[in-house]
C-alpha positions as CSV (number, residue, x, y, z in Angstrom):
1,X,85.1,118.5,87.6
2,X,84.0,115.0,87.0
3,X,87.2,113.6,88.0
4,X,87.3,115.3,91.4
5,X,83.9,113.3,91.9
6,X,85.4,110.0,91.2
7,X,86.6,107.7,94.2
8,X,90.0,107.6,92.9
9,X,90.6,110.9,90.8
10,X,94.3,112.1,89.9
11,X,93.9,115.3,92.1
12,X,92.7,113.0,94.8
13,X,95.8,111.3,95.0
14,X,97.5,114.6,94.4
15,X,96.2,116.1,98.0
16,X,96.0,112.7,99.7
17,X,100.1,112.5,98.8
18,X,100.6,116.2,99.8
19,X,99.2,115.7,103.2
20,X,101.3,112.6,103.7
21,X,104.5,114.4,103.0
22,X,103.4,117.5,105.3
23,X,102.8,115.0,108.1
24,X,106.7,113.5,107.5
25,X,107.8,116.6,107.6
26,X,106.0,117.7,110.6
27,X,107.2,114.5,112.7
28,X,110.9,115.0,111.6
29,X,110.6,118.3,112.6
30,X,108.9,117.9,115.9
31,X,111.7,114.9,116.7
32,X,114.6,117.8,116.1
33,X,113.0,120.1,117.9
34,X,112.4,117.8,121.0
35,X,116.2,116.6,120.8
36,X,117.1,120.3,120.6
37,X,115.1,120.9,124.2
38,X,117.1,118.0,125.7
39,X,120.3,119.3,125.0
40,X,119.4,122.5,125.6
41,X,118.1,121.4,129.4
42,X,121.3,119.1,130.2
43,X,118.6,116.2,130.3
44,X,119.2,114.4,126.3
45,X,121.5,111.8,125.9
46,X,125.2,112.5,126.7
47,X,127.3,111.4,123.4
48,X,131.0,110.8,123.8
49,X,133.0,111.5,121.5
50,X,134.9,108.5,120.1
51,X,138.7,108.6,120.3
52,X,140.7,106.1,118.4
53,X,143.9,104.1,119.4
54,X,146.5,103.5,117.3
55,X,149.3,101.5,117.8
56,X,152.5,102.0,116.1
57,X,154.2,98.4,116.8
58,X,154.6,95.6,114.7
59,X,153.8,92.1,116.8
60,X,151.9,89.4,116.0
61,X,149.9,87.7,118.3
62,X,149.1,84.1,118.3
63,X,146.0,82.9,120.4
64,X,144.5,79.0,120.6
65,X,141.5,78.1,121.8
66,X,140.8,74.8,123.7
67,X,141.6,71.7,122.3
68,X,139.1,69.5,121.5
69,X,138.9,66.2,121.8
70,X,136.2,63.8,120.6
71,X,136.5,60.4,121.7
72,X,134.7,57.8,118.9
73,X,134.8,54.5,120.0
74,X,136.5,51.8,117.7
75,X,133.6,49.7,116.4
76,X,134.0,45.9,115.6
77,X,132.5,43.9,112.5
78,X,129.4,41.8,113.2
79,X,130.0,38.8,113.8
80,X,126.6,37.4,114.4
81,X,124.1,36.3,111.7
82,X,120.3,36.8,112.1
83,X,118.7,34.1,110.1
84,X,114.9,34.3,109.4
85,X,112.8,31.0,108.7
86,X,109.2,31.2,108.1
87,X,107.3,28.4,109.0
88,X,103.7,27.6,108.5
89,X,101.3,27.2,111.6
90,X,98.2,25.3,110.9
91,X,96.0,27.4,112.9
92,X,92.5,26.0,113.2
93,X,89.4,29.2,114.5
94,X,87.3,28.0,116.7
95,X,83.9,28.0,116.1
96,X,81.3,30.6,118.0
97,X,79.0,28.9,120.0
98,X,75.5,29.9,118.9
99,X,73.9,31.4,122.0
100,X,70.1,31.6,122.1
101,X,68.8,34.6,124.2
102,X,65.6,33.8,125.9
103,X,63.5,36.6,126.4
């Protein structure tokens, strides 16, 4: 008795799964029955049947696709040197005027 007061009791879980699997089995059911209607009215969806071909020959077949061509151009050593020379610039700040406001 005390466990059917709890939140979570076993026989909770118990009816909760129950319920579940009655619905599943309710929906597959309803989804056979509706396909059975279809047929039955001329208004489901037609299936052909699948037929299969086979071929009693021995050839092989050879297919190529496109050729490809990728044209890379031939690239040449450098032949220029980049030379970097610091030099030092004396660089003198000018000083800020002073302004005086005058209110």
């Amino acid at each position: 008795m005390s466990e059917d007061k709890k939140e979570g009791g076993f026989f909770s879980q118990i009816k909760n799964q129950l319920i579940a699997g009655v619905g599943i089995v309710l929906t597959t059911l309803g989804g056979v029955f509706i396909d059975e209607v279809k047929s039955f009215a001329g208004i489901g969806d037609e299936v052909e049947p699948q037929t299969e071909v086979v071929h009693e020959n021995n050839q092989s077949v050879n297919v190529q696709g496109p050729n490809i061509v990728i044209n890379i151009p031939e690239q040449q050593p450098v032949k220029e040197r980049v030379v970097i020379k610091e030099v030092k610039v004396n660089v003198e700040k000018k000083k800020e005027k002073e302004e005086e406001v005058d209110w």
